[in-house]
N, C-alpha and C positions, 0 to 999 in steps of 0.2 A: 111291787113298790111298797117296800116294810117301810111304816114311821115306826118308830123306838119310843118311851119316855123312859125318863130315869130318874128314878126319886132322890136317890144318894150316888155318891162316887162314895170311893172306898181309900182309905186315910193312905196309897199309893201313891197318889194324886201332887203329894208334897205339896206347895203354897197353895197350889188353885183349888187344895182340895176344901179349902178355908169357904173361897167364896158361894160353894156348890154341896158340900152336904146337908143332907138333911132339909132341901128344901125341892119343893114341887116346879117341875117346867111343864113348859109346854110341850119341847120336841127335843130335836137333838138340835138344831140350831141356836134355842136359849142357851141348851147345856153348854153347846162349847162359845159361845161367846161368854158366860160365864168362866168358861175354862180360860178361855185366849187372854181378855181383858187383862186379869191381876199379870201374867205372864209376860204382855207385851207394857205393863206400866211398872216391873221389877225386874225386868230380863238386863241383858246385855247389850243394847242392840252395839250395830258398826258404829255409830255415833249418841253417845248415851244421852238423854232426853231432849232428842233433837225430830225423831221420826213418831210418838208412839203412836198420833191421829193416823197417820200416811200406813201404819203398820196395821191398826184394826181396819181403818177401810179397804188392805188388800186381802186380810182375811175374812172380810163378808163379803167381797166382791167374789173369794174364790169361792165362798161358803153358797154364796146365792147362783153363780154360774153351776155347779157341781147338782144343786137342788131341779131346778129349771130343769136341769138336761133331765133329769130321771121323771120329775114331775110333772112339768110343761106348765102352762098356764100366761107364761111371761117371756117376754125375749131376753135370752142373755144379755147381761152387761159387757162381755168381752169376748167369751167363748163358748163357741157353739160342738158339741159332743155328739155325734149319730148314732142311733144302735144304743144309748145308753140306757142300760138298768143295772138291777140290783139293790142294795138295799139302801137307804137314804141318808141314814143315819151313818153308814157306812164310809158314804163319799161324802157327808159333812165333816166326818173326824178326819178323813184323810186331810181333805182339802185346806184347813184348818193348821193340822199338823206341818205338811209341807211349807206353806208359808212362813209361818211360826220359824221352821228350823233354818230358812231361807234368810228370812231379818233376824233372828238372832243366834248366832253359828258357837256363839260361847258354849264350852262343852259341859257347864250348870247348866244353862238354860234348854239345850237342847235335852240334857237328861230329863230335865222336868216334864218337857213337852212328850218325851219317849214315851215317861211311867204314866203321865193322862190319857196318852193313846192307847197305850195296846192294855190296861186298866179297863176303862171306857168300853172300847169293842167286848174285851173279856165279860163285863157288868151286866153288857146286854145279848150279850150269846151271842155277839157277831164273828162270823170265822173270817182269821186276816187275809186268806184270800177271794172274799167275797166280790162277787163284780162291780158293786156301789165302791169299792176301795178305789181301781181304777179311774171311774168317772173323777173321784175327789183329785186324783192323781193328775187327771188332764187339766182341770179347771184349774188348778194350784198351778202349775208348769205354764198353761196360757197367761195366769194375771202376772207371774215373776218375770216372764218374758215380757209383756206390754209394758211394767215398771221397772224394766231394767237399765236403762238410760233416762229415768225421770230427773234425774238429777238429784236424789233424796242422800245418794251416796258422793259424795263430789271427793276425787283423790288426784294432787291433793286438796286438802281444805284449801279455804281461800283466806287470806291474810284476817288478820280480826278486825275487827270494825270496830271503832270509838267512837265516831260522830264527830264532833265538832266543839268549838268552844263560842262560838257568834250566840248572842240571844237568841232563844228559840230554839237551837238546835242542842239534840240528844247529845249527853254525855253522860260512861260510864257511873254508878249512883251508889252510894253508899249503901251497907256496911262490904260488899265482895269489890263494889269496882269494877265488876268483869265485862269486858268485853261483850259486844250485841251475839247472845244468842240463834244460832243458826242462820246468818243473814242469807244464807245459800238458798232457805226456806223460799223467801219469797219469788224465786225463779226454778222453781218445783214446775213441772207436766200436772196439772190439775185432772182431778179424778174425770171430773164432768164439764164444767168449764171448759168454755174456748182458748183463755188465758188466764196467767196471778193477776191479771188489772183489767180483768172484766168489768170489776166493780168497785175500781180505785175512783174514792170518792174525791168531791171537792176538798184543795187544801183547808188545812185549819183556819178557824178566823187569827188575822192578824192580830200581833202582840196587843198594838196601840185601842183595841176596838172594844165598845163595851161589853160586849159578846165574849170577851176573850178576860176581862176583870170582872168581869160576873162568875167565868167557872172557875177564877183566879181565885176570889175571895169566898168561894161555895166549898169547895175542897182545904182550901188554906183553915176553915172555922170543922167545918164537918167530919174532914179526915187528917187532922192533929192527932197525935200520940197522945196528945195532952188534952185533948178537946173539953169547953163545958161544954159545947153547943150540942153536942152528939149525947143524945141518950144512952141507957144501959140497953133497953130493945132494938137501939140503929145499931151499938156497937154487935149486939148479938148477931144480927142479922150479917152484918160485915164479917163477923169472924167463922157464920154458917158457910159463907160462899167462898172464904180462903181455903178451897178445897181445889183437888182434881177434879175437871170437869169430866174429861172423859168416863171417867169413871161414875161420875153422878147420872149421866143420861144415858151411857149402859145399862145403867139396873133399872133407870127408868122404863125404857125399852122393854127388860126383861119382864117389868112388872107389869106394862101393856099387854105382853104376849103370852104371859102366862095367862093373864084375866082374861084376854077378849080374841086370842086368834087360837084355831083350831084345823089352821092348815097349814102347811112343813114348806109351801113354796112362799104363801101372805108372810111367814115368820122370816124366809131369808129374806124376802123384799125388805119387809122395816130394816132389819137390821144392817143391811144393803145401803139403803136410802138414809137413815139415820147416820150412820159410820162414813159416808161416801162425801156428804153434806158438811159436816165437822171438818172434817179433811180440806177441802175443797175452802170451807171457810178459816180456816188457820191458813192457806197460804192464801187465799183474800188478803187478810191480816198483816201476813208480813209481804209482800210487796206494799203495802198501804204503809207501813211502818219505815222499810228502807229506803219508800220515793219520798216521803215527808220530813223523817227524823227528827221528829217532834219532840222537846224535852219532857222529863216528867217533871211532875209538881215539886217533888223537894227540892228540883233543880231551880227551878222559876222560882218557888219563894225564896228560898233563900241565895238567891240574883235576881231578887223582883224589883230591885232600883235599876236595872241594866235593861230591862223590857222597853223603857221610854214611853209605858202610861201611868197616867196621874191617879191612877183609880187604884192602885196596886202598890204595897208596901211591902219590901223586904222583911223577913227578919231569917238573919242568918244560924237560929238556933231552929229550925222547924223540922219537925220530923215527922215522918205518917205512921198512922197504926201499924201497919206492917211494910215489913222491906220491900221496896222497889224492884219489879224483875227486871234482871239485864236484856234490855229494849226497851228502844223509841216509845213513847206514848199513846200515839194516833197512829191508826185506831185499834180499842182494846181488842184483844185474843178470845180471852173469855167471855167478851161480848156476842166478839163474832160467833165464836164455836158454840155459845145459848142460841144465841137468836138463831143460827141454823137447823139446830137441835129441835128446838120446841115447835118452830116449823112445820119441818119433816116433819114432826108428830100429828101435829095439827091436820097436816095437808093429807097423810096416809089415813088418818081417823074417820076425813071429813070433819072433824069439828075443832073448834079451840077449848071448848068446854067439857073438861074431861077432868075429876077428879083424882088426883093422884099425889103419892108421897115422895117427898127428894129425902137423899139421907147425903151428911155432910160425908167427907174423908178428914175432918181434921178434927182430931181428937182433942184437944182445946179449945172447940164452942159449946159456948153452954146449950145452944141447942142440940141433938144431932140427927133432927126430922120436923122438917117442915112440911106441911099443907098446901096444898094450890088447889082448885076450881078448875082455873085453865091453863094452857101452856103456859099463855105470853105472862100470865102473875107472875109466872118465875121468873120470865126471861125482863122483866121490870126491873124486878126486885134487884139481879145482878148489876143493873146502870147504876145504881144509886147503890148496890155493895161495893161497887168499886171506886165508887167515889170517897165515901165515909171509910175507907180502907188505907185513901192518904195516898191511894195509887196513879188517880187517871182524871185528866178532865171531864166534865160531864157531856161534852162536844166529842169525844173519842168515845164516850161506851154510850150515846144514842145514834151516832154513823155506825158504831159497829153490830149493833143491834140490825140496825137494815140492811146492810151490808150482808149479814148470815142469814136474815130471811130470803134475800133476794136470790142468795145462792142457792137457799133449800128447794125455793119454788123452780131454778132452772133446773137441779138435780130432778128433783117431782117430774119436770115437763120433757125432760129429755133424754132419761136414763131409766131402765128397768121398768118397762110398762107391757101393762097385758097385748098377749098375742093378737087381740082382734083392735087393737086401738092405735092411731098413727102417733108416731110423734110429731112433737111439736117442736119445727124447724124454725121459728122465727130467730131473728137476733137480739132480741130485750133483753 
């Protein structure tokens, strides 16, 4: 049972070889979630950035099924392997790779994946037909087959969605106009979940309600384009979190597991339960999003005479710091997929108090690394970046906030636990 480490990939590697040279992992399982991540957030997939949560979660679900089988310690997530050995690091790259070329069939993107694979093996004197390739081989073939009717691929698409033109309800939002984003999303086969509205919260509060001119005139002052009320340190903070998520609690991950785990099955769990959790929490999200069809903020101000409360002023020139994503409002995405995220972290740690650095994706904040203590600081901070962003009510990114813990802790309780421990069958 070889673990690998690998210091460097070697400039074959093409993009991912960006994210991974010249820095220290832990195992082969950092390396290639370092590998897979840029791949699966620039690839091709069947539906371009509509899958790329659903895609990392099926490659740490194949990554941590492939690991198990050889190393034990845990019960598979999906697939169970007999007789399996060989080298670990082996059936990490397989399993990885397979998927990979599975979700993304473009003949770039699979070239990509080719020259990290057999790269990679080459790096660490792994011969390609070693019997850890196999095992990766089974685990990858068991999770494409469990997701293969999830519905992530729907052919064909389904008519586009617009929303509505009634107060309150979502319509397409300036400057693209476009049509809701993946609505197909929110009736996805969930990773770990029983269903997408396991944890479909209570509706929004009504137009007329104070509750509802409070986040009105919070966001309408906060997250203006034009804002005075918004500092230069809120703005910063807001244009720290107009990033990729997935991407920011990756490297988090990575940065966990390079510091503090020093065993190749603990490293597929997190990244397992981390990636699994995200998932699971994005179609949270959009079922929440296509049963409500919430408007967004620029929509409501400027039709904030049309809401029918007195607390609430139109003005038809408003704009938010940054462009509105095509979908409904409630509940946020990037809510849910932090609060899942830092969770999982929390919950795999044992602690929330855990020192750690986020780094932005958006090359445009003047910050581009921030500081936390503990998870939940950061997964705070993003409520209120999305608000000061001009994006979201502050009633959508504090449901969505709970909403992804709640999922992370049934992920935690119900998926991917040690061999000697029962799961936990309840229905909360």
């Amino acid at each position: 049972m070889t673990k690998t480490r690998l210091g460097a990939l070697t400039s074959g590697i093409a993009c991912a070889s960006l994210s991974v040279a010249a820095a220290a992992h832990a195992d082969a399982v950092t390396d290639w979630n370092a590998i897979s991540i840029p791949i699966i957030v620039t690839g091709t997939p069947v539906h371009p950035g509509a899958t790329a949560l659903l895609d990392s979660a099926m490659v740490q679900a194949a990554v941590y099924d492939a690991v198990v089988a050889i190393e034990g310690g845990f019960k598979p997530y999906a697939v169970t392997i007999p007789g399996a050995h060989g080298n670990t690091a082996a059936a990490v790259a397989k399993a990885a790779h397979d998927v990979l070329v599975n979700r993304f069939p473009s003949a770039a993107t699979v070239a990509t994946v080719e020259s990290a694979y057999h790269t990679y093996l080459s790096a660490n004197g792994i011969p390609e037909d070693d019997p850890g390739v196999a095992v990766g081989q089974q685990a990858a073939a068991g999770i494409i087959a469990l997701r293969a009717t999830d519905g992530s691929f729907p052919n064909p698409l389904p008519p586009p969605f617009t929303g509505g033109t009634d107060p309150g309800v979502w319509r397409p939002t300036p400057p693209a106009n476009a049509p809701m984003l993946a609505p197909w999303l929110s009736s996805v086969t969930p990773f770990t979940l029983k269903s997408p509205s396991q944890y479909r919260p209570q509706p929004p509060p009504p137009l007329t309600s104070k509750q509802y001119a409070d986040a009105y005139n919070e966001v309408k002052s906060m997250g203006s384009l034009t804002s005075t009320t918004r500092t230069p340190d809120q703005t910063d903070l807001a244009l720290f979190w107009n990033a990729n998520y997935q991407l920011i609690w990756n490297q988090v991950a990575r940065d966990m597991a390079t510091a503090r785990i020093h065993d190749v099955a603990e490293s597929a769990r997190l990244f397992a339960l981390v990636n699994l959790a995200m998932a699971d929490a994005a179609i949270t999200a959009w079922d929440t999003k296509f049963h409500f069809v919430f408007w967004r903020p620029i929509t409501a101000i400027q039709l904030g005479d049309t809401d029918g409360n007195s607390r609430t002023v139109s003005d038809p020139t408003w704009q938010p710091l940054i462009a509105s994503p095509p979908y409904p409002d409630y509940t946020s995405g990037a809510n849910n997929v932090t609060g899942a995220a830092t969770r999982a972290l929390a919950l795999f740690f044992e602690t929330d108090e855990i020192s750690f650095a986020a780094h932005t994706t958006n090359p445009a904040a003047p910050t581009q690394t921030r500081m936390f203590d503990r998870f939940s600081d950061a997964a705070a901070e993003v409520v209120v970046a999305r608000i000061w962003e001009g994006i979201h009510f502050r009633f959508a990114d504090e449901t969505a906030r709970k909403q992804g813990r709640h999922v992370a802790q049934w992920a935690f309780s119900h998926a991917l636990k040690p061999l000697d421990e029962d799961d936990d069958n309840d229905d909360q």
